[in-house]
C-alpha positions in Angstrom: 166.6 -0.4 -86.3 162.8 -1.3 -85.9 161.2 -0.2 -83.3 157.4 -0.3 -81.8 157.6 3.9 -82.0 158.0 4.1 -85.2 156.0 3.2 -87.8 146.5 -22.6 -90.3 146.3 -23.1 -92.1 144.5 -25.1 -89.6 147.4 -27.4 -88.2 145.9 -31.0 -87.3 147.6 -34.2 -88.4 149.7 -37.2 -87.4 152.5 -35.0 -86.6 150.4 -33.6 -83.8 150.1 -36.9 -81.6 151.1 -35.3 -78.3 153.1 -36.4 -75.9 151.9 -35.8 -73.3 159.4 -15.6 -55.8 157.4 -12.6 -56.4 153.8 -13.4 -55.5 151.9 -10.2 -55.5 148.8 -11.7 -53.6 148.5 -14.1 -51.2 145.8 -16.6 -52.6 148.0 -17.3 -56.0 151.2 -18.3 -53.8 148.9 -20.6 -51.8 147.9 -23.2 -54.3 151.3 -23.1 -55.6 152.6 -24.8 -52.9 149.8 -27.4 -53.2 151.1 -30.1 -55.7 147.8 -32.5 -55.2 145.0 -32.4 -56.6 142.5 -31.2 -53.9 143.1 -27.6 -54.4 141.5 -26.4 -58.2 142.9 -24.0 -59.9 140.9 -21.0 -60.8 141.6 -19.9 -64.1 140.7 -16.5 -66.3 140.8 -15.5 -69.9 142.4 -12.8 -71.1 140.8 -11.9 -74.5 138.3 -14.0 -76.0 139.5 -14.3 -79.7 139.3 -16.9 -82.6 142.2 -18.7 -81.0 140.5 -18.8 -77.6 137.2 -20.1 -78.7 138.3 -22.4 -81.3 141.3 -24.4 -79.9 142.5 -22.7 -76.1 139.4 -23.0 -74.8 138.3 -26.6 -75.5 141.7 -27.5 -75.0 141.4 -26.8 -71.1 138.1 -28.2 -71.2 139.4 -31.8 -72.3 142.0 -31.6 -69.0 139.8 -29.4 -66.5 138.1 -31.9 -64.7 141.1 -34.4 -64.0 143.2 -32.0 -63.5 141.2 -30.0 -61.0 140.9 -26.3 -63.1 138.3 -24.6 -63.9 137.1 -21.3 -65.7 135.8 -18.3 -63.5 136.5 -15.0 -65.2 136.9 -13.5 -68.3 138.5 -10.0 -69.1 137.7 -8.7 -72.7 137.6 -4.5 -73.6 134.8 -4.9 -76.4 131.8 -5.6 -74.4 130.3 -7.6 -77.2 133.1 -10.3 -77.1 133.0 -9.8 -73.6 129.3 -11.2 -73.0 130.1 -13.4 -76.0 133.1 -15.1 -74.1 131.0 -15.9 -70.6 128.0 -17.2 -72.4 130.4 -19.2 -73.8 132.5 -20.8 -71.4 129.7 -20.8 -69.3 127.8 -23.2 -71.1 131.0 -25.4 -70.9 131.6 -25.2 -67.1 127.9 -25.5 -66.3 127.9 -21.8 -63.9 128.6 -18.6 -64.3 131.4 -17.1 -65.8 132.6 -13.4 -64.3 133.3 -10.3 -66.3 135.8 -7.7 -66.4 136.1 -4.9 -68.5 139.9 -5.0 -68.3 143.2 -6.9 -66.4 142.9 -4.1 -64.0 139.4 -5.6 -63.1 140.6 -9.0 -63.3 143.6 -8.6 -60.9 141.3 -7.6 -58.6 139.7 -10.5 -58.1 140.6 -13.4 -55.3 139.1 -15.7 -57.0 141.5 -16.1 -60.0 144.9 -18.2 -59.8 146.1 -18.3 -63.4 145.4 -16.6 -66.8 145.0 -18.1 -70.5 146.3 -14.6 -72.5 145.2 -14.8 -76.3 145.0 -11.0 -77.4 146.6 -9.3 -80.3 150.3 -10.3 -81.4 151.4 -7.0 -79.9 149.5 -7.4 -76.9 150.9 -10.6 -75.4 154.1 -9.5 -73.4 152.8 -6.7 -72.3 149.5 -8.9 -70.8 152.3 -11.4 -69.6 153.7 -8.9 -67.5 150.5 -7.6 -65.5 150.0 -11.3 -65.3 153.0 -12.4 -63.6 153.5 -9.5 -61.6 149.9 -9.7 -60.1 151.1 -12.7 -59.0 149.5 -15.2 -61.6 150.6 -18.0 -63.6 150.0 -17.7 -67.4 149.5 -19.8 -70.3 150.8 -16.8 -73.4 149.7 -17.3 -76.7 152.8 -16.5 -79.1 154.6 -14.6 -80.4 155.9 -13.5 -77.2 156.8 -10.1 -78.3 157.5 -9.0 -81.7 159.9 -6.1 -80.2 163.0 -6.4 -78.3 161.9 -4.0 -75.5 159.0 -5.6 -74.9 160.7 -8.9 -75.1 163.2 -7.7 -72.3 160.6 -6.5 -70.3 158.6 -10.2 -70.2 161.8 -11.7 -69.3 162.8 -9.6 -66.5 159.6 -10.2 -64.9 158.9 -13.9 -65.1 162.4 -14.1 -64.1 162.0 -12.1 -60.8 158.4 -12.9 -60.0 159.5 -16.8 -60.5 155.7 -17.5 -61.9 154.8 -20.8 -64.3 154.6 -19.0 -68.1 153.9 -21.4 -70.8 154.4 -19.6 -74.4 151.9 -21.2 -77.3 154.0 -22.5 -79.5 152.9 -25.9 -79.6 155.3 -28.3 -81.4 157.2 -28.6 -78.3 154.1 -30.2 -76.8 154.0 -32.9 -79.3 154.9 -36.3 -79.9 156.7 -36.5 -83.1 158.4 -33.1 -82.6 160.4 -34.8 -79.9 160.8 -38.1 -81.4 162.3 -35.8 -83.6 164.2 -33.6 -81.0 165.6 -36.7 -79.4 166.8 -38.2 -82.9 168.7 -34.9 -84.1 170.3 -34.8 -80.8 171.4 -38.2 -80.8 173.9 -37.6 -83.5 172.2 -40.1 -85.6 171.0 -37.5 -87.7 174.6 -36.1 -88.3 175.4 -32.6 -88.4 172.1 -30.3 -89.7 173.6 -29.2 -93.3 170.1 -27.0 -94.2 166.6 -26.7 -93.3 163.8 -25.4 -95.2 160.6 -24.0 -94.1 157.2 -22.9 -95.8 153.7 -22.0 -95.0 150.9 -21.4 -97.9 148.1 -20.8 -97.8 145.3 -19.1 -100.4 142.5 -17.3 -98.3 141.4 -14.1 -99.3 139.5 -13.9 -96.1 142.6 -15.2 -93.7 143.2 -12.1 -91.3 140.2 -10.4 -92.6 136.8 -9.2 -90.4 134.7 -7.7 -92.4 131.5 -8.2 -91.2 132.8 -7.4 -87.6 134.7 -4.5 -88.9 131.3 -2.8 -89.7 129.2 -4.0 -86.9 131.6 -2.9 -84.2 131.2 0.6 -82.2 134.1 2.8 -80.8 132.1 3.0 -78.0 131.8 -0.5 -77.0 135.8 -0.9 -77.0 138.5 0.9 -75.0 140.3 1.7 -77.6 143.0 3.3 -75.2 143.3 -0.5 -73.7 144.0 -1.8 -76.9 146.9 0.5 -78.2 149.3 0.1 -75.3 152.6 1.7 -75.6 152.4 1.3 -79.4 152.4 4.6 -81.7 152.3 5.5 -85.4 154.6 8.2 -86.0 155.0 9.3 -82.4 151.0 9.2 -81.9 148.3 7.3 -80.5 146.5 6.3 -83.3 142.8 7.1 -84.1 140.0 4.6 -84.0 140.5 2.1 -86.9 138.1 -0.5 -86.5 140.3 -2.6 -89.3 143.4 -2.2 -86.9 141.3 -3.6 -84.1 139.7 -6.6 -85.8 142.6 -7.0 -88.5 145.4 -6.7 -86.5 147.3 -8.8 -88.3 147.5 -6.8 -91.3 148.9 -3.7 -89.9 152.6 -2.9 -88.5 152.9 -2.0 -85.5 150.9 -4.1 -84.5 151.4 -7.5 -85.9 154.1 -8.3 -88.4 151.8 -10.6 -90.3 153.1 -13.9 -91.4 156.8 -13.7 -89.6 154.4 -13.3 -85.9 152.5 -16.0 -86.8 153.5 -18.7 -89.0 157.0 -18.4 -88.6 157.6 -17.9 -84.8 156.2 -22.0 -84.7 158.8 -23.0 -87.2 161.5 -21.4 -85.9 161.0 -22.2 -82.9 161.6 -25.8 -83.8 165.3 -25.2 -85.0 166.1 -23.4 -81.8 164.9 -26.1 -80.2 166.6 -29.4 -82.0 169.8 -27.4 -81.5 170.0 -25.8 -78.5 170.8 -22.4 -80.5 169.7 -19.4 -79.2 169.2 -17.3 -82.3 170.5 -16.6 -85.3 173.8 -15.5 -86.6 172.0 -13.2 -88.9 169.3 -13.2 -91.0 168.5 -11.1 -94.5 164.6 -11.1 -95.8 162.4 -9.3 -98.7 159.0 -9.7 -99.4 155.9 -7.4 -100.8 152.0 -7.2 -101.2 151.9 -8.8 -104.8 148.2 -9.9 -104.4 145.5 -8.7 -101.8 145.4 -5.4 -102.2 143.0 -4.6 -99.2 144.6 -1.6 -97.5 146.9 -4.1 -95.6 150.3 -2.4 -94.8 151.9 -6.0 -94.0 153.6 -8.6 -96.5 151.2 -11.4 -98.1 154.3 -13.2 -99.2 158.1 -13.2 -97.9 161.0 -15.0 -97.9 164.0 -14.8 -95.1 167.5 -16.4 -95.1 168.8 -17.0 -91.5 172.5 -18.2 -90.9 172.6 -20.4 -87.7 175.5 -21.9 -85.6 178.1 -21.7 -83.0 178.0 -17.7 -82.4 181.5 -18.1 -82.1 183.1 -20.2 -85.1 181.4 -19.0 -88.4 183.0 -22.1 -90.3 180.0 -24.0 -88.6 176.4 -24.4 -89.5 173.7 -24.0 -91.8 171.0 -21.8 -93.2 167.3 -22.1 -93.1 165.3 -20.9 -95.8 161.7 -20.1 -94.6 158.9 -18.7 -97.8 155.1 -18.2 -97.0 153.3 -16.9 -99.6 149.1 -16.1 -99.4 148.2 -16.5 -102.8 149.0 -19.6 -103.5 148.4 -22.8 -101.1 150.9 -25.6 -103.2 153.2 -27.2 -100.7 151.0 -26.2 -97.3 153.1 -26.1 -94.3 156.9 -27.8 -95.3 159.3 -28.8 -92.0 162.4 -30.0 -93.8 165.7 -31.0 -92.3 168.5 -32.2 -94.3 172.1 -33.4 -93.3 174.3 -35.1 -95.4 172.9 -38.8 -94.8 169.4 -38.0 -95.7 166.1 -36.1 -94.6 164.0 -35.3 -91.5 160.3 -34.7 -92.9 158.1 -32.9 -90.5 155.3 -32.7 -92.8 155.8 -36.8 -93.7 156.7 -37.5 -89.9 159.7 -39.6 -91.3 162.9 -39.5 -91.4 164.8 -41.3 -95.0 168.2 -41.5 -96.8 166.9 -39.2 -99.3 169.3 -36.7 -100.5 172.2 -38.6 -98.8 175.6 -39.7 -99.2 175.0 -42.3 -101.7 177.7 -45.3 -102.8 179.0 -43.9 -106.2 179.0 -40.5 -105.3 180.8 -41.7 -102.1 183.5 -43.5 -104.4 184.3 -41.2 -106.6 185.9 -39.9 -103.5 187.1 -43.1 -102.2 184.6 -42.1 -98.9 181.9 -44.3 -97.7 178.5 -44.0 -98.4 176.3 -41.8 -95.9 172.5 -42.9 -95.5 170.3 -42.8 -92.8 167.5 -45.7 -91.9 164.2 -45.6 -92.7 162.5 -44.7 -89.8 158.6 -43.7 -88.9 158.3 -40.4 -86.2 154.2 -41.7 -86.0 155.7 -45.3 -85.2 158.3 -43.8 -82.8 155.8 -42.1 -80.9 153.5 -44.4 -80.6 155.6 -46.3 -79.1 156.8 -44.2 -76.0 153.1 -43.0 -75.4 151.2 -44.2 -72.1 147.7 -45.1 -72.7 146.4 -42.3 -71.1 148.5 -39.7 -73.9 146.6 -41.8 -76.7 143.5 -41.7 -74.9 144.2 -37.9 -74.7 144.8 -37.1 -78.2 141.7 -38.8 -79.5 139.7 -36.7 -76.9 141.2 -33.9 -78.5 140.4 -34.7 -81.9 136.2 -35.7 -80.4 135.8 -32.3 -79.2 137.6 -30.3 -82.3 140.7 -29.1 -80.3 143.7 -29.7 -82.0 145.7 -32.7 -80.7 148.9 -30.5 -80.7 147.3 -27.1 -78.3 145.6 -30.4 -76.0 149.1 -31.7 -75.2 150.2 -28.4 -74.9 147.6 -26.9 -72.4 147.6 -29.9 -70.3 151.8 -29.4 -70.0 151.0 -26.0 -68.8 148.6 -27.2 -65.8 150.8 -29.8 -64.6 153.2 -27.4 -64.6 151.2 -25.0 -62.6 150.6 -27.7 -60.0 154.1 -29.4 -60.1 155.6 -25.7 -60.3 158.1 -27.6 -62.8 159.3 -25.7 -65.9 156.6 -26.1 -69.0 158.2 -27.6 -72.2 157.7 -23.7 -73.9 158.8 -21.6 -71.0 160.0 -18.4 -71.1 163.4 -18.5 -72.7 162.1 -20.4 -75.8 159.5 -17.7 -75.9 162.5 -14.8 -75.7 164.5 -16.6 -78.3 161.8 -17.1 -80.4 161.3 -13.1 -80.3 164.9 -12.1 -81.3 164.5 -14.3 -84.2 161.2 -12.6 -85.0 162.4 -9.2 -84.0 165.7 -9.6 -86.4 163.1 -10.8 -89.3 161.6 -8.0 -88.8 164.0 -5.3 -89.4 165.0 -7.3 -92.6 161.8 -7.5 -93.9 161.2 -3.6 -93.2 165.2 -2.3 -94.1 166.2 -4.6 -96.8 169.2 -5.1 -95.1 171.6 -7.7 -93.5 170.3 -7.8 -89.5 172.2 -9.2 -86.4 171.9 -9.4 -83.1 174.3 -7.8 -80.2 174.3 -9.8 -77.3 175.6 -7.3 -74.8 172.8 -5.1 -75.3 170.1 -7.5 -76.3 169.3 -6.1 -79.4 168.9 -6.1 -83.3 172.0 -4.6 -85.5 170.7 -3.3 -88.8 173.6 -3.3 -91.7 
C-alpha cells in the first residue's frame, strides 16, 4: 500500500460553455446567514500560483462586483510570490491587498470570510482543513487529496464544520458536461459499454521552473510550511528548490499526470453514473522521454473496471493514456454504448460504432443507433442570457469559460449556503480513484478499494 510516509493543455473550447455547524469565529457564521446581496464577502487567497493568477483569479474578478465579493488578503510562504500576489490583485480590486506570511496569519484576521486555496497537489486537503475549521468557506483547487488519510481527514471536517467547499474540478460547472450528464442519465444513451480517456501533450517545459528554481532563496520560503506531514523515507526532506517549484515532478508530493489530468476526467464518469469509485483499477507507465531528474511518470496508462460494487456481471472499463512526448489526439472524452458515441472533445453525440441493420440481422435483433444530436446546440438552448453574457466575459478577460462558471457556482453557493455542483463528496471520490491509481502505478499490481476501512487494497 502507498502511503504519503513512504517514499492544459490549456482547456478552452465549446465544450466549456458554462452553465451557469462548526463556525470557529463569529464574523464567518454572520454573513452566512445573509442570503442578499448587501453583505460582501471578503475573500483571501491561499497560494498565489500559476493557476491562481492565470485562471482563479480573473475568474472571481468577472463575478466580484455583481455578486458582492471582493479580495482582501493573501497568504503565500515565499515572500517573493507573496508581494507578487498583492501587487497583483491589487491592481485588479483598485486597494490594497493584505499579507500574511502563512494561514496561521490569515486565520487571524476578521476581515476574511472565505478562501480561494491553489497550493501544491499535496497541499490542498490539508489547507481545506485549517480553512473549514477556522470557520471559512473554501473554493479547493483539485486534486483533493492524493492520499487516503488526508482524504478522510478533509471529509470529516467539512462534514462536521458544515462549511461551503467547492473542489476545482471544473466540468461539472459547464454547460455541455451536463447536457451530457442529463442525456446518459436519461437512458437514451443506453447502458455505458466503455469509455476512453487521453491527455497529450508535448512540452518539455510543462511542470518545469527553471528560471525560478535558480532565482529562489531558502531563506525567503518556509520551507517547514511547505512539507507538511509529508516525508521521504521517514524524514523531512532537505531544501530542494526543484521540489518546491516542480512539485509536480516528484512523489510525494504530486503524482504527476494521475493528480492533474486525470482527476478532471474521472471525475466525469463518477459523475454521469452516480458511481462512487472503481471496482479496481491496474496501471503501468515509465519516464521514456524527459530525463530531467523527475521521479514521476511522463507517460501512463490505467485500466479501471466500473459498476454496481455488488454485481460484477455489470459495467464497463475505462481506459485512460496521457503521454508528454507526444501531443496527437490532445485531450479525448469518449463514451461508447452499444447505439453509438458520446464525444466530449466533438461535444456530440452520434450512432457511430452502433448497433447497425445487418449486423443487427444476422441476429434476427433490431438495429441499435442513436440520433444525431449537438451538446453546443443543446446548451445553448437551456442557457439564460445572462450565462451567455457570462461566458463571453470570460473568454474577454482570458479566464477560461469553464473555471468562470465554476467560481461563480461556488459564490452563489457561499451566499445561498446551497451545495456547489463539486462539493465535497465528488472531491473524496475523485481521491480514491486517484489514490487507487496510484498504488498501481507505483506496485504494478491489481488495486481495490475496502469500503469498511476506507482504504486502497494492493494485490
Amino acid at each position: 500500500m502507498i502511503d504519503n510516509k513512504g517514499s492544459r493543455r490549456d482547456f478552452i473550447k465549446t465544450a466549456a460553455l458554462g452553465a451557469a455547524g462548526m463556525a470557529l469565529t463569529s464574523h464567518a457564521s454572520s454573513y452566512a446567514s445573509i442570503q442578499g446581496a448587501n453583505e460582501r464577502v471578503r475573500v483571501g487567497i491561499v497560494g498565489f500560483s500559476d493557476r491562481a493568477r492565470q485562471a482563479l483569479i480573473p475568474s472571481f474578478m468577472i463575478h466580484a462586483k455583481e455578486l458582492n465579493f471582493d479580495f482582501v488578503a493573501i497568504s503565500e510562504i515565499w515572500s517573493r510570490r507573496r508581494d507578487e500576489g498583492a501587487e497583483f490583485i491589487g491592481k485588479l480590486t483598485g486597494h490594497q491587498i493584505e499579507k500574511a506570511r502563512n494561514n496561521e496569519e490569515l486565520y487571524e484576521r476578521k476581515d476574511v470570510d472565505a478562501v480561494i486555496i491553489s497550493t501544491a497537489d499535496f497541499q490542498h486537503a490539508l489547507h481545506g482543513i485549517e480553512a473549514v475549521r477556522a470557520g471559512r468557506d473554501a473554493y479547493v483547487e483539485k486534486p483533493l487529496a492524493n492520499t487516503m488519510e488526508d482524504a478522510r481527514a478533509i471529509l470529516k471536517a467539512v462534514e462536521e464544520t458544515k462549511r461551503v467547499v467547492q473542489i476545482g474540478t471544473q466540468r461539472r460547472s459547464g454547460g455541455t458536461y451536463t447536457r451530457a450528464d442529463e442525456f446518459i442519465r436519461s437512458g437514451k444513451f443506453g447502458d455505458i459499454a466503455m469509455v476512453e480517456m487521453s491527455w497529450n501533450v508535448n512540452q518539455p517545459g510543462r511542470w518545469r521552473r527553471p528560471k525560478l528554481v535558480k532565482e529562489i532563496s531558502q531563506q525567503d520560503v518556509d520551507w517547514n510550511r511547505f512539507l507538511l506531514n509529508r516525508r521521504e523515507n521517514g524524514e523531512k526532506a532537505a531544501w530542494d528548490p526543484r521540489k518546491y517549484l516542480e512539485y509536480r515532478l516528484f512523489w510525494p508530493y504530486s503524482s504527476g499526470i494521475p493528480d492533474q489530468w486525470m482527476v478532471h476526467q474521472i471525475d466525469t464518469v463518477h459523475w454521469f453514473t452516480g458511481l462512487p469509485r472503481p471496482r479496481s483499477v491496474v496501471a503501468n507507465g515509465g519516464i521514456y522521454q524527459w530525463h530531467d531528474g523527475r521521479k514521476n511518470f511522463d507517460t501512463m496508462t490505467a485500466v479501471f473496471d466500473y459498476g454496481p460494487l455488488d454485481d460484477t456481471s455489470k459495467g464497463f472499463q475505462v481506459v485512460y493514456s496521457s503521454r508528454m512526448s507526444n501531443s496527437a489526439g490532445g485531450t479525448k472524452e469518449l463514451y461508447y454504448s452499444n447505439a453509438g458515441m458520446l464525444n466530449l472533445d466533438t461535444n456530440r453525440i452520434t450512432p457511430e460504432g452502433g448497433l447497425r441493420e445487418k449486423e443487427a440481422a444476422e441476429m434476427d435483433m433490431k438495429p441499435n443507433l442513436l440520433s444525431e444530436l449537438s451538446l453546443v446546440d443543446e446548451t445553448r438552448k437551456a442557457q439564460t442570457r445572462k450565462a451567455q453574457t457570462s461566458v463571453e466575459t470570460a473568454a474577454n478577460t482570458g479566464a477560461d469559460h469553464l473555471t468562470s462558471a465554476h467560481m461563480r457556482n461556488w459564490m452563489e453557493s457561499v451566499r445561498s449556503r446551497k451545495t456547489p455542483n463539486a462539493d465535497i463528496h465528488a472531491g473524496y471520490n475523485h481521491s480514491v480513484a486517484l489514490c487507487m491509481t496510484i498504488a498501481a502505478l507505483h506496485t504494478g499490481q491489481r488495486v481495490t478499494f475496502n469500503d469498511a476501512r476506507q482504504e486502497v487494497v494492493v494485490g
